[in-house]
VOBA-1610 file (N, C-alpha, C; in pm, whole numbers, padded with zeros to 5 digits, always signed):
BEGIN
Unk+16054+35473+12743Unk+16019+35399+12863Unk+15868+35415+12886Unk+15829+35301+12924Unk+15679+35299+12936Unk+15616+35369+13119Unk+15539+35424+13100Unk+15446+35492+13227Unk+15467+35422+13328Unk+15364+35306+13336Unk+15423+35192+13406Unk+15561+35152+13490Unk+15617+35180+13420Unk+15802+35110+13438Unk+15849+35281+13506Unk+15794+35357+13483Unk+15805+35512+13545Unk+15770+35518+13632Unk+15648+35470+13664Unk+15588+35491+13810Unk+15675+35435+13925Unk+15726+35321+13863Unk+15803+35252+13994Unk+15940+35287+14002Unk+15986+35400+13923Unk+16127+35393+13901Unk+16150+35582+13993Unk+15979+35624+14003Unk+16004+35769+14076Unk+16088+35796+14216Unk+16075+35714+14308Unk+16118+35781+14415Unk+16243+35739+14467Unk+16278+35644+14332Unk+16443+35640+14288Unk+16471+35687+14240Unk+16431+35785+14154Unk+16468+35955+14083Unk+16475+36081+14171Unk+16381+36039+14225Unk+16378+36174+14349Unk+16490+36128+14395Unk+16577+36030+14497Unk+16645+36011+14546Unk+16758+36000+14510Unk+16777+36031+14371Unk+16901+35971+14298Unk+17000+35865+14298Unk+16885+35767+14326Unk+16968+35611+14325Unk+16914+35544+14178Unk+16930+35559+14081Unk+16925+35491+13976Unk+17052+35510+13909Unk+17088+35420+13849Unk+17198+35421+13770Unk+17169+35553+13671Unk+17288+35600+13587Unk+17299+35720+13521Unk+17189+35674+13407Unk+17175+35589+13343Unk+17158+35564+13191Unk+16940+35567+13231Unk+16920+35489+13364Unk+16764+35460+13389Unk+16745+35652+13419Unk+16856+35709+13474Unk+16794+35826+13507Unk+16793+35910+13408Unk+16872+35913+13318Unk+16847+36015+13178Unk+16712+35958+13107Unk+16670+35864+13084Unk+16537+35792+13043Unk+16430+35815+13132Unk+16422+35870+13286Unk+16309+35855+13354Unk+16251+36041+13331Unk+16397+36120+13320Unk+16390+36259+13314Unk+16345+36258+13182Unk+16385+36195+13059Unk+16342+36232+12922Unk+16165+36209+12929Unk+16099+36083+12963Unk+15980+36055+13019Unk+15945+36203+13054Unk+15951+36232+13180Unk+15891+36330+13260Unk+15871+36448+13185Unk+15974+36456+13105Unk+15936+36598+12970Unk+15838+36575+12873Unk+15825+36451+12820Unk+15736+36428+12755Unk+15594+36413+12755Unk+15544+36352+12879Unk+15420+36271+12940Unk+15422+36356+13056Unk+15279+36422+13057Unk+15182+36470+13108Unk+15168+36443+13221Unk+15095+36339+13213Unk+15034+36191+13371Unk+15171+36179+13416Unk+15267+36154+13388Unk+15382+36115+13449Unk+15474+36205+13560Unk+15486+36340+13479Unk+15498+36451+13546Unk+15420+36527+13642Unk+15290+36480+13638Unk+15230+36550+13750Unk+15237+36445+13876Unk+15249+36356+13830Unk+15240+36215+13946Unk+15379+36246+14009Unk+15472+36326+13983Unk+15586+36292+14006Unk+15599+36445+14092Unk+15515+36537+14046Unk+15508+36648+14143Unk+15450+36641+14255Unk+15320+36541+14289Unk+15270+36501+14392Unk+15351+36454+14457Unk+15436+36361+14401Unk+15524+36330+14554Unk+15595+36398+14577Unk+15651+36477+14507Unk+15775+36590+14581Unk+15667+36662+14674Unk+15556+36662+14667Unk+15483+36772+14749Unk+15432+36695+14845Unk+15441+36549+14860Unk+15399+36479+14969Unk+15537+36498+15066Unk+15652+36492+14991Unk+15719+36455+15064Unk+15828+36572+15144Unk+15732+36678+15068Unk+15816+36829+15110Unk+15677+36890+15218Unk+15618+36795+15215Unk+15519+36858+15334Unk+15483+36776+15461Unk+15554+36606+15453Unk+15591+36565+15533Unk+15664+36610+15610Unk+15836+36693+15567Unk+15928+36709+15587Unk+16006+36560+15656Unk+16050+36497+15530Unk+16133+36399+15629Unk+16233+36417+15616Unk+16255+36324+15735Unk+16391+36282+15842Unk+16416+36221+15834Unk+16550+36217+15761Unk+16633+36072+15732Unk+16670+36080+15863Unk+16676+35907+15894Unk+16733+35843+15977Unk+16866+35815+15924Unk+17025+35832+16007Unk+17103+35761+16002Unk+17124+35599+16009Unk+17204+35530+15938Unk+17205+35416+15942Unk+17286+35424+16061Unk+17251+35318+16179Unk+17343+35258+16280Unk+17330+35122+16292Unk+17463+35063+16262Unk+17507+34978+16258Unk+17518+34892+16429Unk+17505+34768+16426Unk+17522+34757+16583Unk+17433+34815+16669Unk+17291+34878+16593Unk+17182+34929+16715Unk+17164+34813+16774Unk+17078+34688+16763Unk+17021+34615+16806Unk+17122+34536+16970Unk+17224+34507+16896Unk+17335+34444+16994Unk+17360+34582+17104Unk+17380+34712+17114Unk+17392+34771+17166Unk+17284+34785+17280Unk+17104+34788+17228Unk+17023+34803+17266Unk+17027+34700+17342Unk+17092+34529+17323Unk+17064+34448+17394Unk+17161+34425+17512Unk+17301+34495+17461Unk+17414+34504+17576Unk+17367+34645+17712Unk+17271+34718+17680Unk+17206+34811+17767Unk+17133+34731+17866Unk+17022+34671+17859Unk+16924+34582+17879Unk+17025+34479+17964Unk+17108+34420+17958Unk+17149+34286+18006Unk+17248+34365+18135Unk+17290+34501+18084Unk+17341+34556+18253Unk+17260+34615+18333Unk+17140+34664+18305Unk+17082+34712+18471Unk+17059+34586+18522Unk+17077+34651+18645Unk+17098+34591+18799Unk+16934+34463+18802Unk+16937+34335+18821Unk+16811+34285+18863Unk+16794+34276+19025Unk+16666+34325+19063Unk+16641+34293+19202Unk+16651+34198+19255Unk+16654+34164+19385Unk+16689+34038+19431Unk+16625+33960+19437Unk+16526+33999+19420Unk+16289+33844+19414Unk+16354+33806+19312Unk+16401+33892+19136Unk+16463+33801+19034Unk+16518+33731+19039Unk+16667+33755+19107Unk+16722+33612+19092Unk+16667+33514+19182Unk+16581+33508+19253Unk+16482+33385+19330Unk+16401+33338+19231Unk+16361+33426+19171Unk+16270+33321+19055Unk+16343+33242+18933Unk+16494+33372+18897Unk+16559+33310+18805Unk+16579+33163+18819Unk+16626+33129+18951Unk+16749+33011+19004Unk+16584+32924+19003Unk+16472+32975+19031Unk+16394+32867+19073Unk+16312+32788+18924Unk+16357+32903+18817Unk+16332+32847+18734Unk+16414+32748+18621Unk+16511+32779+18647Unk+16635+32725+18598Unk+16694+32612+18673Unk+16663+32616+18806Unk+16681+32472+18891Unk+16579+32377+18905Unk+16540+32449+19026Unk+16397+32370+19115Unk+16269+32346+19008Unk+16249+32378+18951Unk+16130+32316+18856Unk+16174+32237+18773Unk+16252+32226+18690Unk+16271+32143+18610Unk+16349+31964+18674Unk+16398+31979+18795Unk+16395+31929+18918Unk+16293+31827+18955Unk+16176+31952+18975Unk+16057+31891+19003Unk+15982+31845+18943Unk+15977+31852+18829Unk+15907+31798+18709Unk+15956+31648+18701Unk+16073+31633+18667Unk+16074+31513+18694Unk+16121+31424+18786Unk+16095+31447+18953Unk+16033+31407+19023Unk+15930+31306+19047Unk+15839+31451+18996Unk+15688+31408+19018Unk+15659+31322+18904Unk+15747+31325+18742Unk+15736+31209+18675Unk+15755+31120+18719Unk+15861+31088+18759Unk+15933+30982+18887Unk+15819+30905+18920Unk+15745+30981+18965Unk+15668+30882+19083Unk+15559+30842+19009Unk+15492+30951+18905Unk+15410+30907+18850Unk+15438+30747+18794Unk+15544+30744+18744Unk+15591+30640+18651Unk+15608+30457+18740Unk+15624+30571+18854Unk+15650+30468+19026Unk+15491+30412+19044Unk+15466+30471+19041Unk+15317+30433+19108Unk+15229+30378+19014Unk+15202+30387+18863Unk+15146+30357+18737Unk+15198+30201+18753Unk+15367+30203+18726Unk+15370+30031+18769Unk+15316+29963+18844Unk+15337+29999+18990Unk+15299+29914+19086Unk+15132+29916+19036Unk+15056+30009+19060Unk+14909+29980+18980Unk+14910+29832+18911Unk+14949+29874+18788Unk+14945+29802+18690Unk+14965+29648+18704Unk+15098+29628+18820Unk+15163+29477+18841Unk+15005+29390+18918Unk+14943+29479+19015Unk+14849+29383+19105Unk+14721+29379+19008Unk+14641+29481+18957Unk+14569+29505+18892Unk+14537+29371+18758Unk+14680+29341+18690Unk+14661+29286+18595Unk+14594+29131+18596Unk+14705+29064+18670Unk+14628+28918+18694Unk+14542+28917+18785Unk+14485+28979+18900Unk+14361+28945+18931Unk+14260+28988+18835Unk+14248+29109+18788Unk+14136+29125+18665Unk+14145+28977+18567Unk+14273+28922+18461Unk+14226+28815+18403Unk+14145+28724+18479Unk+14206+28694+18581Unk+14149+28514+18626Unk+14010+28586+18619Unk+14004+28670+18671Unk+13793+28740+18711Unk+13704+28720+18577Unk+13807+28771+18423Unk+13752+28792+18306Unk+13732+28622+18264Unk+13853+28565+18301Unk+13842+28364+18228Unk+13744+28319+18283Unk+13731+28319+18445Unk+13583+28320+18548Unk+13451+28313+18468Unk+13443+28424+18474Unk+13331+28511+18363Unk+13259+28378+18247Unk+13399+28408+18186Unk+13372+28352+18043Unk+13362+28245+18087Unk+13413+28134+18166Unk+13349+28022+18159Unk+13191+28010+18304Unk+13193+28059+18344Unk+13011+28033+18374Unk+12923+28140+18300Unk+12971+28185+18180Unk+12870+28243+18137Unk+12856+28101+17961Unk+12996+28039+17966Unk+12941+27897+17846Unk+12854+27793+17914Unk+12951+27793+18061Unk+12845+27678+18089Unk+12653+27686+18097Unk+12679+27835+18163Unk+12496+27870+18188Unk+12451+27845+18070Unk+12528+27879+17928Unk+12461+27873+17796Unk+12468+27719+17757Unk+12547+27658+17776Unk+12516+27524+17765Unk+12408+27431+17841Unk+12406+27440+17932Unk+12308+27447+18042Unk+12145+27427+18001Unk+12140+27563+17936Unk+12029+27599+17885Unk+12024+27608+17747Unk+12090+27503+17687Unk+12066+27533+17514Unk+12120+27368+17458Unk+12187+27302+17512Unk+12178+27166+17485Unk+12174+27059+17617Unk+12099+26932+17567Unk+12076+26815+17623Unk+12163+26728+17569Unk+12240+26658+17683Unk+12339+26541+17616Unk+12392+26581+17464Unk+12427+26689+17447Unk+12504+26698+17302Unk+12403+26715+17186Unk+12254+26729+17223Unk+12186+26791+17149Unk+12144+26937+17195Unk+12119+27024+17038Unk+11999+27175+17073Unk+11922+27153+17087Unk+11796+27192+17237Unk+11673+27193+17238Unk+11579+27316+17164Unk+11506+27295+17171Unk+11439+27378+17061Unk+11400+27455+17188Unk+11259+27541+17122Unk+11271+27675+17263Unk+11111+27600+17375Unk+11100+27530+17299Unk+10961+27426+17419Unk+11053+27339+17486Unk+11059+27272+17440Unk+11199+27180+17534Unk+11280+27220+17639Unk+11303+27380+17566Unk+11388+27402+17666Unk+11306+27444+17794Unk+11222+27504+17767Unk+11112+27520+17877Unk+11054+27440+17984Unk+11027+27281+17891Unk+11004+27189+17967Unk+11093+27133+18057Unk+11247+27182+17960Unk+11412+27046+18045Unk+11378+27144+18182Unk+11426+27318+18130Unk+11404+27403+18236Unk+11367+27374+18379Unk+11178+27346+18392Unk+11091+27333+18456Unk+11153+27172+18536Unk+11135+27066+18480Unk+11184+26982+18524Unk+11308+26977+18616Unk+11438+27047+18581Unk+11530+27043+18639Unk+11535+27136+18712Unk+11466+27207+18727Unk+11450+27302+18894Unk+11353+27234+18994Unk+11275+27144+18935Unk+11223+27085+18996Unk+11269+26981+19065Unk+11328+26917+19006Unk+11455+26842+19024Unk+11553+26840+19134Unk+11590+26994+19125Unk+11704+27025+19215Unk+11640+27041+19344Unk+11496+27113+19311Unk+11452+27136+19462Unk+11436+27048+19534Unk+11402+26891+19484Unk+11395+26830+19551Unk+11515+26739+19590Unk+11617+26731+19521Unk+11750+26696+19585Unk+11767+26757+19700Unk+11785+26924+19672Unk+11824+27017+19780Unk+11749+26939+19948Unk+11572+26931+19963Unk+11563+26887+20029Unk+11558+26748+20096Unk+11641+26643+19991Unk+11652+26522+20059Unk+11801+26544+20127Unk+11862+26627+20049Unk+12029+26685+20115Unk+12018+26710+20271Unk+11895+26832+20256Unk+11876+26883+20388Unk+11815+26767+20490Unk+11735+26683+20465Unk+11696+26612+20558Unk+11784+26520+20618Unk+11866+26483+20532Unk+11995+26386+20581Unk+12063+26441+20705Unk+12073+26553+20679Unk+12166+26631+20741Unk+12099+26634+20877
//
């Protein structure tokens, strides 16, 4: 048996959990090899100067530990918070979704069509201003023209405006 395959097979020798056949092979090793045998005295001396303590196996600790725990007595603020957490909040949660969900609609119902008509609005006096100012009778003015139609037709208007007013 190789060193290697010894090293890991020691403190299943110490313990005598190897099958019969790995343990007559780990003891023949240890007579032979040097390194092997002293490695193997260190741990008896680690572990005889630890002094350990086997633990018993108990079976059913955990469930026991948890059937302890689930009988002392809870104070009485606990079960106020228990019930309030187990009722009333989750209760209230959705509630207050409730309303959120209440109130997001109604938002939403008035909100929607007055914003379009405002946005179609928009968009059409912002073609006409561009039409306005960028073609004549179904032609593009160039950028003097437009300067001149410009000038003219404010001029124009001003003086409509005041034959309007004088009528009046």
């Amino acid at each position: 048996m190789k060193c290697k395959k010894v090293h890991t097979r020691l403190l299943s020798f110490y313990e005598g959990t190897l099958p019969q056949g790995e343990m007559e092979q780990v003891k023949r090793h240890l007579d032979q090899c040097e390194t092997c045998r002293q490695l193997y005295h260190q741990i008896l001396a680690s572990w005889k100067m630890a002094g350990e303590e086997r633990i018993p196996y108990q079976p059913f600790f955990y469930t026991r530990v948890r059937q302890r725990m689930a009988n002392q007595s809870r104070p009485a603020g606990s079960r106020v918070r228990h019930l309030a957490r187990t009722a009333i909040q989750p209760a209230l949660f959705f509630v207050v979704l409730g309303l959120g969900i209440t109130i997001g609609i109604q938002l939403g119902k008035g909100i929607g069509s007055q914003q379009t008509a405002q946005v179609e609005n928009q968009q059409n006096e912002y073609l006409e201003a561009y039409a306005e100012n960028q073609f004549w009778n179904g032609f593009q003015l160039e950028s003097l023209e437009q300067e001149l139609f410009f000038a003219d037709t404010t001029s124009l208007t001003r003086s409509l405006n005041k034959q309007e007013d004088s009528h009046e």
